[in-house]
C-alpha positions in Angstrom: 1.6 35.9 39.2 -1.4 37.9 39.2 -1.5 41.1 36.8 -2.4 44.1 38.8 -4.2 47.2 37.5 -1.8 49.1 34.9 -0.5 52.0 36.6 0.3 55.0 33.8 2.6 56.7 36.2 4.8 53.6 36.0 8.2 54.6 33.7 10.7 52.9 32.8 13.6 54.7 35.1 11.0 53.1 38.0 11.7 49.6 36.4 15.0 49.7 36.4 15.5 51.2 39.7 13.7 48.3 41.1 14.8 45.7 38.9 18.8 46.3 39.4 18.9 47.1 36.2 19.8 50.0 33.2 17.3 52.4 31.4 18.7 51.3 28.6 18.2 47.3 29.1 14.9 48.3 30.5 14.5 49.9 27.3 15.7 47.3 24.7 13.2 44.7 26.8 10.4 46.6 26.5 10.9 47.4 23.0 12.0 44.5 22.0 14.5 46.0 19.6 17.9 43.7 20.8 18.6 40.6 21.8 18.6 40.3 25.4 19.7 37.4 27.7 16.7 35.6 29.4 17.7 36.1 32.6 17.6 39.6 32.0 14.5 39.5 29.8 12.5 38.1 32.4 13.6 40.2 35.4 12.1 43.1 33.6 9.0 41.8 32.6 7.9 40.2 36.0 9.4 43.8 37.4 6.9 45.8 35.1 3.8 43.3 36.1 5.0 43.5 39.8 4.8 47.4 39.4 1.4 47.4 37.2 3.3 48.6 34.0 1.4 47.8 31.1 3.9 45.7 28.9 1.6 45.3 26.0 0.3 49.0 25.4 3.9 49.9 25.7 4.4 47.6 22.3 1.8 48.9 19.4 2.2 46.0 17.2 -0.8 43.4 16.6 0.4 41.5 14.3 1.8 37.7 15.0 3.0 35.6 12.5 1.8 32.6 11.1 5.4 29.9 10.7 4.5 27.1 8.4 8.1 25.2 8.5 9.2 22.0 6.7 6.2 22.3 4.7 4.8 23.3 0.7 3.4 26.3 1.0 0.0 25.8 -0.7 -0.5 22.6 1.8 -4.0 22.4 2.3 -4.1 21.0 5.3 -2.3 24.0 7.0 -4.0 26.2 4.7 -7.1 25.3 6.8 -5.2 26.1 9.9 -4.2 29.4 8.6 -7.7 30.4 7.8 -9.0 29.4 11.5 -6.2 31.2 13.3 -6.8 34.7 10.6 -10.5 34.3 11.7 -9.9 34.3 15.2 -7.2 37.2 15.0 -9.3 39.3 13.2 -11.8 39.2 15.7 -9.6 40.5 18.0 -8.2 43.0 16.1 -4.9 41.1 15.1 -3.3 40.7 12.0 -1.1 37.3 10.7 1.4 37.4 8.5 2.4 33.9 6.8 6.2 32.9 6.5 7.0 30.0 5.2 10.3 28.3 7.0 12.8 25.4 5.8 15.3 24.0 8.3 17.0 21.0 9.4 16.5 19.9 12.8 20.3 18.4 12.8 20.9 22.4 12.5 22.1 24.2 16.1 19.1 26.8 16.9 22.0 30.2 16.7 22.4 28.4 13.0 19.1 28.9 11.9 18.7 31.5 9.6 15.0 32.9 11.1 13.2 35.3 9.2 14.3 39.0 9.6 10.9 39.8 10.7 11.1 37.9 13.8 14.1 39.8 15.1 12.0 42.8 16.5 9.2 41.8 18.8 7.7 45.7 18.0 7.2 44.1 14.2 5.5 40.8 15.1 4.2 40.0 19.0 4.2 36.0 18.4 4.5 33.3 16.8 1.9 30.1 15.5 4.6 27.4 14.8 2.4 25.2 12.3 3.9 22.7 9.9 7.1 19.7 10.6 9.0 21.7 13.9 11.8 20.1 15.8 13.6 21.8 19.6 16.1 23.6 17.8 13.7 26.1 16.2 11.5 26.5 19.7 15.1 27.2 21.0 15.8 30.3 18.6 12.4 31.4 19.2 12.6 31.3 23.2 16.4 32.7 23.0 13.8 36.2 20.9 11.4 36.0 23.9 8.8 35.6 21.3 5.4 34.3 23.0 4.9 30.9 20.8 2.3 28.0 20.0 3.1 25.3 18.8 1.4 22.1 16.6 2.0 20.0 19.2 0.9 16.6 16.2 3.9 17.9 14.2 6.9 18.4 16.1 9.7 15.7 15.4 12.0 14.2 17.7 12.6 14.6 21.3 11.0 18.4 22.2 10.6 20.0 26.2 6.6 19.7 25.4 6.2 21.4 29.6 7.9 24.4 28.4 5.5 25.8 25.4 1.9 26.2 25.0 0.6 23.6 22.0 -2.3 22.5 20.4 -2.7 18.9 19.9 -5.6 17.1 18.0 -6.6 13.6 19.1 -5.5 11.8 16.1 -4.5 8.7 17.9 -8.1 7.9 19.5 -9.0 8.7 16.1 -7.8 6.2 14.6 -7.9 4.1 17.5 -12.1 4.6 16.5 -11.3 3.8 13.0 -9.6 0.7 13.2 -12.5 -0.4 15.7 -15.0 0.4 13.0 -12.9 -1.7 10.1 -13.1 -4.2 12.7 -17.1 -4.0 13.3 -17.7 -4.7 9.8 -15.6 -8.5 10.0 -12.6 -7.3 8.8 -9.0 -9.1 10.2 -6.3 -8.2 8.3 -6.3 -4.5 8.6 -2.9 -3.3 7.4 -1.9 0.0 8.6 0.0 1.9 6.2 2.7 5.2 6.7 6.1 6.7 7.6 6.4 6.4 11.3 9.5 8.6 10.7 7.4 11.3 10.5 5.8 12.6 14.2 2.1 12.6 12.7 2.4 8.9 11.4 3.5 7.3 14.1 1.1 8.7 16.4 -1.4 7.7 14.5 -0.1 3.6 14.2 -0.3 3.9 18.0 -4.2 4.5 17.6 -4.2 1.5 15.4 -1.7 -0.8 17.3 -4.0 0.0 20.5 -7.5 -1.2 18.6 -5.7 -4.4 17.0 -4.2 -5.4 20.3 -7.5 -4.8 22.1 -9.8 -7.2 19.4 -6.2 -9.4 20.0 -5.5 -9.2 16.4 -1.7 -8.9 15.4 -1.3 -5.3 14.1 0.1 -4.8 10.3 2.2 -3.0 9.6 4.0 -1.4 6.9 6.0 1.3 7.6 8.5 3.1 4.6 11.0 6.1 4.9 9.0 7.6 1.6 8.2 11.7 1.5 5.7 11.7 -0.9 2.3 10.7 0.8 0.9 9.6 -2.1 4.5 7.6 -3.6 3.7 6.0 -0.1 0.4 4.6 0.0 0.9 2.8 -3.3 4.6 1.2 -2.8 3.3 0.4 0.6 -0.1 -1.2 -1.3 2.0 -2.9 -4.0 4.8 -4.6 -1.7 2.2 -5.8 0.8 -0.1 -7.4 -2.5 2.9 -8.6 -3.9 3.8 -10.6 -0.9 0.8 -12.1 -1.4 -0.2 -11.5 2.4 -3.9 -11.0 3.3 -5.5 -7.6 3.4 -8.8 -6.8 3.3 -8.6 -3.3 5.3 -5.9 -0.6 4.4 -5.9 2.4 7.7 -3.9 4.5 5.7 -2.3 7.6 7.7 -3.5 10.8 5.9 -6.0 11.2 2.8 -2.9 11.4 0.7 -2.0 8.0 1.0 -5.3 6.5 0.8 -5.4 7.9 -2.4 -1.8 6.3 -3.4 -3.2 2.9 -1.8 -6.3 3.6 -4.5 -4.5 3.5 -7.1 -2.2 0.5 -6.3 -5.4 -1.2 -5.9 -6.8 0.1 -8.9 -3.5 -1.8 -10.7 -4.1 -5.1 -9.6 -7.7 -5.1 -10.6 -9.0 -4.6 -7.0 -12.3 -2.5 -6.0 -13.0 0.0 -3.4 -14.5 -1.5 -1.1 -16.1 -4.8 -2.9 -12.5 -6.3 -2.4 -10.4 -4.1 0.5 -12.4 -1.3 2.4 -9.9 2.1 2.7 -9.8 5.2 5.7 -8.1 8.1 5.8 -7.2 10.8 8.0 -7.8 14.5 7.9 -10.6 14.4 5.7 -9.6 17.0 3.6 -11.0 18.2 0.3 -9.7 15.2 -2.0 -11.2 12.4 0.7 -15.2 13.2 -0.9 -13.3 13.9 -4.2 -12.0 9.9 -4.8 -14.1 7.4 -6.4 -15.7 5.8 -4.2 -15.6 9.0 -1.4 -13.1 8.1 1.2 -14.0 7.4 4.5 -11.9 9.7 6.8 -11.0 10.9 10.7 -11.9 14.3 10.2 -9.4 16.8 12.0 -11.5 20.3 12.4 -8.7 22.5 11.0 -9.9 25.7 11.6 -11.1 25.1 15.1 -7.0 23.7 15.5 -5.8 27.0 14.1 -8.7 29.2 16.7 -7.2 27.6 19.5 -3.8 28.0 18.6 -4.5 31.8 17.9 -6.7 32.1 21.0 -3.8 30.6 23.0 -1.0 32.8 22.1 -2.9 35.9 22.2 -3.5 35.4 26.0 0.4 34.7 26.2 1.2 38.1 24.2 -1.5 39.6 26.6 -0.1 38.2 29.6 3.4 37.2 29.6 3.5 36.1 33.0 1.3 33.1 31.6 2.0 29.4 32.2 2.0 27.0 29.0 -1.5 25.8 28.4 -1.9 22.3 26.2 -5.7 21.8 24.7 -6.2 18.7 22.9 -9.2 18.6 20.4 -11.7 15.9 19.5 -11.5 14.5 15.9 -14.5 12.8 13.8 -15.1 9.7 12.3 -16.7 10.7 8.8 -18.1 7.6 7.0 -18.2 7.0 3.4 -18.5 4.8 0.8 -15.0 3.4 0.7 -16.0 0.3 3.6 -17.9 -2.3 3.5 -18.5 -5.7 5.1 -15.2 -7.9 4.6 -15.4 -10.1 1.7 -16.6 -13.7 2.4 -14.2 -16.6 2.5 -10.2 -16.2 1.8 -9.1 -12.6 1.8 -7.8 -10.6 -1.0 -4.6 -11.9 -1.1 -5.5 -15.6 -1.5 -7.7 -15.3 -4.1 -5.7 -13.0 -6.3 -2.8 -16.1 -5.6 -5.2 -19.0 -6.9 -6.4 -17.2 -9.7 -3.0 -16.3 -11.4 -1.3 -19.5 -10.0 
């Protein structure tokens, strides 16, 4: 539906005259002071556009809030995101204010206890859902009418990915690429390591499956339900060296675990990258900080948190607008943790014959 000019002499008794409704829903719509059914919500709105009301300068409020759910709250990747999506609001004259959010996505969305701030659309105008997000919490944000974008990397679970605006970033090809470079320099047995219970991790082994399977290598995997990133790259690097299988290659699914696999390397007497070559994704701060610096997909954070700020201010200024998904490029950034694979057995073998 096309906007039309705003028409000043447009009041609200005109609304509801042609919308079949109240004043006083009318009213609590356009204020956004009460809960209102959608049905209703929507009437209203596409009512006001139809007539040329102007929605937005009837609300005063430019400030949209920054949701960071499931997550810590000095998480540096997000932190990143944050400082993108501030940059871009305060361009445009818009304020963000940071909540942080922990819920359980086994919780009904009228269960969740949201943030009191988000109850009056004339406090905040929308919302950035950044962090680990499942259905439920889109739910109680749709059921407030507030104008959302969403992570689209993060969110667990089955979600109705048509019905919101997100911002993806192309982590899969990334490390589709990375694989594909592990590969270039004779590596085989390239182990990919993560917890594909987690929405970001198993993305990411699909980059990696799709690389192995095209160079028809057997992917390797070793997947374990552990939290801790870091907890996770080392059991994951210890069990698969313990096994005595060979590895010579570790595509480990963030920087956090690289630096875990490290350090279970590190333990058996194994160097980076005379013996196994490491990658990483994100490339945060900590990737150039390991010895050797970590080779790493690079994810341009504050270019993910622009777009997502860029793409719900043109749903708070138009909220006739469809859902828009934008999917950004990532980077392979190479460092000193590859290097050719070792000649002869791999890493495994040898480590077997000399303790045997």
């Amino acid at each position: 539906m096309a906007k039309k000019t705003p028409n000043s002499k447009v009041r609200i008794q005109d609304i509801a005259r042609a919308a079949g409704l109240s004043n006083a829903t009318v009213s609590r719509v356009l204020n956004g002071s009460e809960r209102v059914r959608a049905s209703l919500h929507e009437r209203v709105i596409k009512t006001a556009l139809k007539l040329g009301f102007d929605v937005e300068r009837h609300n005063d409020s430019r400030i949209i809030a920054f949701l960071l759910s499931n997550r810590a709250v000095l998480h540096p990747f997000h932190s990143a995101v944050l400082v993108g999506a501030e940059a871009h609001c305060a361009a445009n004259d818009f304020g963000v204010l940071f909540l942080p959010l922990q819920y359980s996505p086994k919780v009904q969305w009228d269960q969740l206890h949201i943030p009191r701030l988000l109850q009056n659309r004339r406090v905040v105008r929308g919302v950035i859902a950044a962090g680990t997000n499942s259905q439920n919490l889109l739910d109680a944000l749709t059921d407030r009418h507030l104008p959302t974008v969403c992570l689209g990397n993060n969110i667990v679970g089955d979600w109705r990915s048509d019905q919101y605006s997100a911002v993806f970033f192309d982590d899969i090809g990334g490390v589709q690429e990375a694989t594909t470079y592990l590969q270039s320099l004779g590596h085989r047995d390239i182990w990919y390591v993560g917890n594909c219970q987690f929405a970001w991790f198993a993305r990411r082994s699909q980059g990696y499956r799709r690389a192995m399977e095209d160079a028809g290598l057997p992917p390797l995997i070793r997947d374990l339900n552990i939290d801790n990133p870091e907890d996770l790259g080392y059991l994951a690097t210890k069990s698969i060296l313990s096994e005595g299988r060979p590895i010579t290659a570790i595509m480990a699914g963030d920087d956090t675990t690289a630096r875990g696999a490290y350090r279970a390397l590190a333990d058996n007497g194994l160097r980076v990258p005379a013996d196994v070559s490491v990658i990483g994704v994100n490339d945060t701060i900590e990737a150039s900080a390991l010895l050797p610096p970590l080779t790493s997909v690079r994810v341009f954070t504050d270019q993910l948190g622009k777009q997502m700020a860029e793409l719900l201010l043109n749903q708070i200024s138009r909220l006739d607008a469809k859902p828009q998904v934008v999917t950004l490029p990532t980077r392979l950034i190479r460092r000193e943790s590859c290097a050719p694979a070792p000649q002869g057995e791999p890493v495994a073998m040898r480590e077997e014959a000399r303790t045997g």
